[in-house]
C-alpha positions in Angstrom: 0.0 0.0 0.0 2.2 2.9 0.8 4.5 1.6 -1.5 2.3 2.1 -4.3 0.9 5.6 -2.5 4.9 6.8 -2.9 4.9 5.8 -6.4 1.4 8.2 -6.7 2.7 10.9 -4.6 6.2 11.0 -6.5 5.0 10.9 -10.1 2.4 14.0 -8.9 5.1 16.2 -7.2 7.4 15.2 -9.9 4.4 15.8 -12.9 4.1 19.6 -10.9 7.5 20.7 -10.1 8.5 19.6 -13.8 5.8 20.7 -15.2 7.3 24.3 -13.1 10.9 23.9 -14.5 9.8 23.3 -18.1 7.6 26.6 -18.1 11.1 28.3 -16.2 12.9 26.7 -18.6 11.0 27.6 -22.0 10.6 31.2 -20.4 14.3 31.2 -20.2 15.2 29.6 -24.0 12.8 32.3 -25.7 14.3 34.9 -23.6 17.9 34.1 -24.0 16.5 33.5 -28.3 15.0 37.0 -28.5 18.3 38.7 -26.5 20.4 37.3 -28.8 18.3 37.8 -32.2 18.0 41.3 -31.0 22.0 41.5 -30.7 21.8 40.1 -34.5 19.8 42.2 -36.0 21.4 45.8 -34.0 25.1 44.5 -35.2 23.0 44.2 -38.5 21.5 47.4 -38.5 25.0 48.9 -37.9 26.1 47.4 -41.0 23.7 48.7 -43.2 23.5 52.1 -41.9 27.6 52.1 -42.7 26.4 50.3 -46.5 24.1 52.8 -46.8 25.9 56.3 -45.9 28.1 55.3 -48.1 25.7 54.3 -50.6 24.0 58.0 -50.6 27.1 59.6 -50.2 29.5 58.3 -53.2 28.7 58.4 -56.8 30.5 54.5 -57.1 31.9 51.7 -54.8 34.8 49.8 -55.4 35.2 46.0 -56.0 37.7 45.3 -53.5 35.9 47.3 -50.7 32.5 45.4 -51.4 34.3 42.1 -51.1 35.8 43.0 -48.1 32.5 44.1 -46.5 30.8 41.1 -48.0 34.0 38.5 -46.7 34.3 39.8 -43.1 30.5 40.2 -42.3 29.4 37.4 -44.1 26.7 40.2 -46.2 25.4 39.8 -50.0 25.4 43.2 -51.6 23.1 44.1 -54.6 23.0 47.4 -55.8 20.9 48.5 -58.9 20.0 51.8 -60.7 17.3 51.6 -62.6 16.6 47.9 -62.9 20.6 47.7 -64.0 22.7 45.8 -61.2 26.7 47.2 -60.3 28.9 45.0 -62.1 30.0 42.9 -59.1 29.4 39.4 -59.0 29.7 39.4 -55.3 32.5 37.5 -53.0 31.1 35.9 -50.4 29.6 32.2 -51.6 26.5 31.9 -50.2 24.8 28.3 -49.9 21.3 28.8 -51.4 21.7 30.5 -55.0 22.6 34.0 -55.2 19.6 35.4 -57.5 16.9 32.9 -55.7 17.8 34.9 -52.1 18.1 37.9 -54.2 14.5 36.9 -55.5 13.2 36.4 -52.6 14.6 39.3 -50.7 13.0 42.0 -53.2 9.5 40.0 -52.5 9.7 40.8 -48.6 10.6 44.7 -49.1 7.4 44.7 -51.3 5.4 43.1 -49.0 7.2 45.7 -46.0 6.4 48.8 -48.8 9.7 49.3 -50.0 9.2 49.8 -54.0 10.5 52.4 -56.1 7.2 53.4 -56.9 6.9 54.5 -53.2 10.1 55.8 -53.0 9.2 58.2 -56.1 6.7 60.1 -53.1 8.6 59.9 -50.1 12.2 59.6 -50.7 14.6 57.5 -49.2 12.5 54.3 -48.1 13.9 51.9 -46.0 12.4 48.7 -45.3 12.6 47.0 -42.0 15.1 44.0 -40.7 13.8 41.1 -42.2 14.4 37.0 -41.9 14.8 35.1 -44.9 15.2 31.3 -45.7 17.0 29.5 -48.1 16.7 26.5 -49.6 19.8 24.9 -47.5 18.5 25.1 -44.0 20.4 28.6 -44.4 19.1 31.9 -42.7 19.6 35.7 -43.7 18.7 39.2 -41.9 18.1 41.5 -45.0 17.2 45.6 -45.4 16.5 47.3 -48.2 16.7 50.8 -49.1 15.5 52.4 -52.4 15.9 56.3 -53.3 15.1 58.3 -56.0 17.1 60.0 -58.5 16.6 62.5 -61.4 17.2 59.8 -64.1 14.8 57.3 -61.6 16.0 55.4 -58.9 19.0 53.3 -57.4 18.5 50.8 -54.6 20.9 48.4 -51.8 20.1 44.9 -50.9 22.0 43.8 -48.1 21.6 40.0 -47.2 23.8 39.0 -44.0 24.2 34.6 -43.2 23.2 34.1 -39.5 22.7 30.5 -40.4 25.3 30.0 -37.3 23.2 31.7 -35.2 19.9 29.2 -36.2 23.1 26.3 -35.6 23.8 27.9 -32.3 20.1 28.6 -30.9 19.7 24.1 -32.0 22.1 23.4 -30.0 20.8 26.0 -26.8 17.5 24.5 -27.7 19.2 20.8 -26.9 21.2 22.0 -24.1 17.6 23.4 -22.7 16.1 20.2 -23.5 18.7 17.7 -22.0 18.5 20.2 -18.7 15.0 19.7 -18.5 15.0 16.0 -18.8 17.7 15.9 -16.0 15.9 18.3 -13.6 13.0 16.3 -14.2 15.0 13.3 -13.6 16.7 14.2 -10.5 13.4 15.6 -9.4 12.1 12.3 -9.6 14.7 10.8 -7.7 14.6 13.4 -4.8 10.6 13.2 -4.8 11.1 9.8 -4.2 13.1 10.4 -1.5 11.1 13.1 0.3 7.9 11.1 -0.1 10.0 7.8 1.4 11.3 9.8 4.2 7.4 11.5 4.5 6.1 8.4 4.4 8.0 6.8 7.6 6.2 8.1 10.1 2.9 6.8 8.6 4.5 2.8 8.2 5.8 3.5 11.4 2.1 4.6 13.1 0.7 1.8 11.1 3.1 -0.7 12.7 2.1 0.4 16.5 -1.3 0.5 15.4 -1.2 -3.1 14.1 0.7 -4.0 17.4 -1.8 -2.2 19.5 -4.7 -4.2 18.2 -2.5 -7.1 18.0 -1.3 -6.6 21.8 -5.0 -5.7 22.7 -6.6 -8.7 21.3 -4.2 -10.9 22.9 -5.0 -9.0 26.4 -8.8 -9.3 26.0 -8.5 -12.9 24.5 -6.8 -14.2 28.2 -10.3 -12.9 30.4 -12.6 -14.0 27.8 -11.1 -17.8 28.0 -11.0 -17.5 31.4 -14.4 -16.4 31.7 -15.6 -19.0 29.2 -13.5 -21.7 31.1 -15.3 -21.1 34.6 -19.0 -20.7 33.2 -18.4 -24.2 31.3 -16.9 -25.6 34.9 -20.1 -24.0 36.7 -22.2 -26.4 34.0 -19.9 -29.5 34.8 -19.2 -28.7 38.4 -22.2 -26.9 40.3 -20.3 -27.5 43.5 -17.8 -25.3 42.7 -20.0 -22.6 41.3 -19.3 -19.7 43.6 -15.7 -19.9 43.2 -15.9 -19.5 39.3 -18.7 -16.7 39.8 -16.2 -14.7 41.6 -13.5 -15.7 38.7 -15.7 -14.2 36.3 -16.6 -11.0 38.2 -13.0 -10.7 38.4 -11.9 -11.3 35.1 -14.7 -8.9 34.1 -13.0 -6.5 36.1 -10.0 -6.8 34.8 -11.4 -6.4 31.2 -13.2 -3.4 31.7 -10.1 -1.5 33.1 -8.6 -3.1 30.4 -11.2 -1.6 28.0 -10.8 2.2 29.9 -7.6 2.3 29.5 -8.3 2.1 25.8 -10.5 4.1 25.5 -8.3 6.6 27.5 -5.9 6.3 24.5 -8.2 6.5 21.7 -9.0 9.7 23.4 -6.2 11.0 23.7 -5.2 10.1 19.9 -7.9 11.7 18.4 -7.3 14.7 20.5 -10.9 14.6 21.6 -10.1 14.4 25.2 -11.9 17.4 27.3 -9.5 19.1 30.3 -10.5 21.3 32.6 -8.0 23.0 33.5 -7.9 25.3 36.2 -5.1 26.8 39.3 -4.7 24.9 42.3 -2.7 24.7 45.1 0.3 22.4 44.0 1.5 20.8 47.4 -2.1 20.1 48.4 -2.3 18.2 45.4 0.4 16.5 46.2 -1.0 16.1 49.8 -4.4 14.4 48.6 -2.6 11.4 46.5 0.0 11.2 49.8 -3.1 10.7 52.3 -4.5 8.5 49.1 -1.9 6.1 49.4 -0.7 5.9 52.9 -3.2 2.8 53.9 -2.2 1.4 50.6 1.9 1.4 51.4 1.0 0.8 55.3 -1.0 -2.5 54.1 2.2 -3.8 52.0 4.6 -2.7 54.6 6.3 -0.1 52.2 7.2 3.0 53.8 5.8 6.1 51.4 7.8 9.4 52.3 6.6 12.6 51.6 9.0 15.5 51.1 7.8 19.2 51.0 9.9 22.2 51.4 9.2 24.7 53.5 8.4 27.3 51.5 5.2 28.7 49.5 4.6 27.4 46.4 3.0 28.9 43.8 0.1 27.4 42.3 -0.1 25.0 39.5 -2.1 24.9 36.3 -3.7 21.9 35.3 -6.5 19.7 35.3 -6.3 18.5 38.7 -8.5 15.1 38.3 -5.8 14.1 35.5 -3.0 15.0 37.5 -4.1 12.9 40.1 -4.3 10.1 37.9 -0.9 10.5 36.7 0.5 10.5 39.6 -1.7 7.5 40.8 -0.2 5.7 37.8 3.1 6.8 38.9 2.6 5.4 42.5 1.0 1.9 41.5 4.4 1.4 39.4 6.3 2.3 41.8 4.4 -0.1 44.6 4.2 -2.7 41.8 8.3 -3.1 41.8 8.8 -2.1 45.0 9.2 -5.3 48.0 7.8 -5.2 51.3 10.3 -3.5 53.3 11.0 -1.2 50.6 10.6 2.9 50.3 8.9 5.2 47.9 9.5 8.8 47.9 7.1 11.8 46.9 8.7 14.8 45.9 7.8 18.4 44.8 10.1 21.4 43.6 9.7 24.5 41.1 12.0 25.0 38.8 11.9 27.7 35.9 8.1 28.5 35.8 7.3 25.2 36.2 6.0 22.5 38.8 7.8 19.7 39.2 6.4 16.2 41.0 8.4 13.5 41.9 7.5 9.9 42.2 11.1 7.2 43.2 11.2 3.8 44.0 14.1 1.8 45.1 13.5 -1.3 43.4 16.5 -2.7 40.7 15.4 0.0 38.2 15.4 0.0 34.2 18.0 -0.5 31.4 18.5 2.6 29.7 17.9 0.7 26.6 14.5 0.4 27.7 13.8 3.5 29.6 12.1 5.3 26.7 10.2 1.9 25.5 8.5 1.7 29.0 5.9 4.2 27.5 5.5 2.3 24.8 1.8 0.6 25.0 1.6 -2.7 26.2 5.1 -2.8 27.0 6.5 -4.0 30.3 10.5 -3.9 31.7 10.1 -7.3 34.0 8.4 -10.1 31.5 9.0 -12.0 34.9 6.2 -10.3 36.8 3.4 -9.9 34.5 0.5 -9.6 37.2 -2.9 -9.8 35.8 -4.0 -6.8 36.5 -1.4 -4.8 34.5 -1.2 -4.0 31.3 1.5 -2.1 30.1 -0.8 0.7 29.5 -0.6 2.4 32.6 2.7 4.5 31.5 1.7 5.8 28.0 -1.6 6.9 29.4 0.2 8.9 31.8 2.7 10.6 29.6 -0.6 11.0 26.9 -2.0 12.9 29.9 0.9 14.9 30.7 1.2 16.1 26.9 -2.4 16.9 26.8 -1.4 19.4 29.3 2.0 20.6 27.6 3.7 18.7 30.2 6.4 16.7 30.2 7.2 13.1 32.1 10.9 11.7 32.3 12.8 9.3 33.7 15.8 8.7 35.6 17.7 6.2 37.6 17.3 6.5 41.2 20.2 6.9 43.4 21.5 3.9 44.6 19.1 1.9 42.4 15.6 2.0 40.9 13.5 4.3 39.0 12.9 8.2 39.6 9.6 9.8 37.7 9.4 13.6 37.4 6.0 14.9 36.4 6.7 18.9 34.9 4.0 21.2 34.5 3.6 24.8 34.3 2.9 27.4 37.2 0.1 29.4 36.9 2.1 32.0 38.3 5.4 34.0 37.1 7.2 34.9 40.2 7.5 32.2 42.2 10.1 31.1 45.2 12.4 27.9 43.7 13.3 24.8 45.5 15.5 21.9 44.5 14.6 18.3 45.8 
C-alpha cells in the first residue's frame, strides 16, 4: 500500500515541479533567443547604416571594398540603378543560389512597402530587418533601401548569413532540452526520496497500530477464555459454582479496566479528550494522593515518604482530576516493583516556571535501553512479573495525559538503584520562590 501511495505521490510532485521547470525553462530559452536575435539584428543594423551612408554619399563603390564588407560580415550586396545591377558578382559564396535569395529578398521589401514606386513620393525608403530562408536550412537578416534620383532610382540589398546563429540557438534548444530532462530526472529521484522519508512516520504509526490491536486482542483474549473456562466448569461442576462466579466477576473487572484504559488512549489520539484545566494549590495536590496512598503502602509494609519544602509554592495549572491520575499511575508502578520493606519517595520542587512532582522507588530500576520503551503501550520492563492486572498501559496513558497538558514526564535512575519519575507542569504563576529536591 504505501509503497504504491509513494509511487502516486512521487510521479504527482514530480508531474508539478516539472511541469514548473519546463515553463522556467522555455521562459528562459525564448528569452535568452529574443536577447540574442536582438544583438543580431542591432550589429545588423550597424552594418547597413555604414552600407548605406556610403551608398547615398559616393557616386561608385569599389570592388575590393564590397568584397571586403561582404567577406568579413558574411553580407550579399546588390545594388541597382534603374533595374541595372553594379557590375559585381559578389565575393562571399552563399549556400542557397545568389539570384533565388536575391529573388526572394525583393518579395519581402514589397510586402514591408519598399518599391521604387513609393520611393518616387517619399524619398529615401527603408524597409525594416527582415528573416529570410533559403533553400539549405540557411538563414539571412536583410534591409533594403530604395531612393530616387533624377534619371529614376538606385537601390541596396544587403543579405547578411546568421545560419550560425539558427546552428547555435539548435544546439541551446538541446542543451535546454537535455537540462530539463535531468531536472525532471533528479526531481524524480529526490521526490522519491522526500515522499519515502514522509512516508516513515505513517509505516511506522501503522506498525504500532497493528501491534496495539494485536497486543490488545491478545489481552482481551486471556479474560474472555477465562471467563468461558469457569462458566463451562459451573455447567460441569455446580459444586464449585461460587468460586468461578467470583473468577468471572474478576476477570470482568480486569477487562473493563482493560477496555478504559483504551479508551483513554483513543481519546487522547484523536485529541478529543476534554481538560478542565484550572489553578490549584500544587503541594495540596500533592497532599491528597499522599493521604491517598498511605493505607495502601502501610497495608504492604512499604514505607511512602513525603518531602515538602518549606516554602510557599506557587500554584499550579492543570486539570487537577488528571493529575491525580498521573501521579496515581506513577505510585502503583512504583508499589508494583517495590518489596515489602522497601521505600517510595514523593517529591515536589519548582524550577523555571514550572512544577515539578516526583515519584522514586528503590526497586533494581530499568536498562537505559529500555527507559524510553516503557511508554510504549503494552510494553513492560520485567516479563517476569506480569500480574494480571497490568497492562503495560498504565505509562503511555500517563505521559498522553501529561502532553495533553503541555507537560512533560521523564525518567531517571534513582540513586542507589531503581527508578525516579518527574511529572513537569507549568505554574500558573510568574514569580515564584524555587526549591531543588
Amino acid at each position: 500500500m504505501f509503497q504504491t501511495l509513494q509511487k502516486k505521490l512521487t510521479f504527482l510532485y514530480t508531474l508539478t515541479t516539472g511541469t514548473i521547470l519546463t515553463v522556467i525553462l522555455i521562459i528562459c530559452f525564448f528569452y535568452m533567443k529574443s536577447s540574442v536575435e536582438a544583438r543580431y539584428k542591432a550589429q545588423f543594423s550597424s552594418i547597413f547604416l555604414t552600407i548605406s551612408n556610403r551608398f547615398q554619399t559616393e557616386a561608385f563603390f569599389t570592388d575590393s571594398w564590397l568584397s571586403q564588407m561582404e567577406l568579413d560580415n558574411q553580407l550579399v550586396i546588390h545594388i541597382e540603378e534603374n533595374k541595372q545591377p553594379l557590375f559585381f558578382q559578389g565575393a562571399f559564396q552563399t549556400k542557397t543560389d545568389r539570384s533565388l535569395l536575391l529573388k526572394k529578398a525583393y518579395k519581402k521589401a514589397k510586402e514591408d512597402g519598399a518599391t521604387p514606386q513609393a520611393a518616387a513620393l517619399s524619398s529615401p525608403l527603408q524597409s525594416s530587418v527582415f528573416t529570410l530562408k533559403g533553400t539549405e536550412k540557411d538563414t539571412y537578416l536583410g534591409m533594403y533601401l530604395v531612393e530616387s534620383t533624377f534619371s529614376g532610382y538606385k537601390s541596396l540589398l544587403v543579405l547578411q548569413d546568421i545560419s550560425s546563429f539558427s546552428r547555435q540557438l539548435l544546439w541551446q534548444g538541446i542543451f535546454f532540452l537535455l537540462t530539463g530532462l535531468a531536472g525532471i530526472f533528479l526531481l524524480y529521484l529526490a521526490s522519491w526520496h522526500t515522499v519515502g522519508k514522509t512516508l516513515l512516520p505513517l509505516k511506522e504509526n501503522q506498525k504500532k497500530q497493528a501491534e496495539f490491536i494485536a497486543a490488545a486482542s491478545h489481552e482481551l483474549r486471556s479474560p474472555l477464555a477465562v471467563i468461558q473456562a469457569s462458566a463451562s466448569a459451573v455447567r460441569t461442576s455446580p459444586q464449585n459454582t461460587d468460586q468461578m462466579l467470583f473468577t468471572i466477576e474478576k476477570e470482568c473487572t480486569r477487562m473493563g479496566n482493560l477496555i478504559k484504559d483504551l479508551l483513554v488512549l483513543a481519546a487522547s489520539d484523536s485529541r478529543k479528550w476534554q481538560l478542565t484545566l484550572g489553578t490549584y494549590d500544587s503541594d495540596t495536590l500533592l497532599l491528597d494522593v499522599y493521604e491517598t496512598f498511605e493505607p495502601i503502602c502501610l497495608h504492604q509494609k512499604i514505607t511512602l515518604h513525603l518531602t515538602l519544602p518549606d516554602i510557599e509554592f506557587p500554584r499550579v495549572c492543570c486539570d487537577k482530576n488528571r493529575v491525580i491520575q498521573i501521579l496515581t499511575i506513577l505510585l502503583d508502578n512504583a508499589l508494583t516493583y517495590t518489596s515489602p520493606g522497601g521505600r517510595v519517595d514523593l517529591k515536589i520542587f519548582a524550577k523555571k516556571k514550572k512544577i515539578c512532582y516526583v515519584v522514586a522507588d528503590h526497586g533494581k530500576g530499568i536498562p537505559d535501553e529500555e527507559k524510553e520503551r516503557i511508554f510504549e503501550r503494552f510494553y513492560q520492563s520485567d516479563k517476569s512479573r506480569k500480574e494480571k492486572e497490568h497492562f503495560g498501559l498504565g505509562l503511555s496513558i500517563a505521559r498522553e495525559l501529561t502532553e495533553l497538558q503541555k507537560g512533560k514526564l521523564t525518567l531517571t535512575d534513582t540513586q542507589g538503584g531503581g527508578c525516579t519519575f518527574t511529572l513537569t507542569l507549568p505554574a500558573a504563576e510568574e514569580n515564584h520562590a524555587s526549591s531543588h529536591p
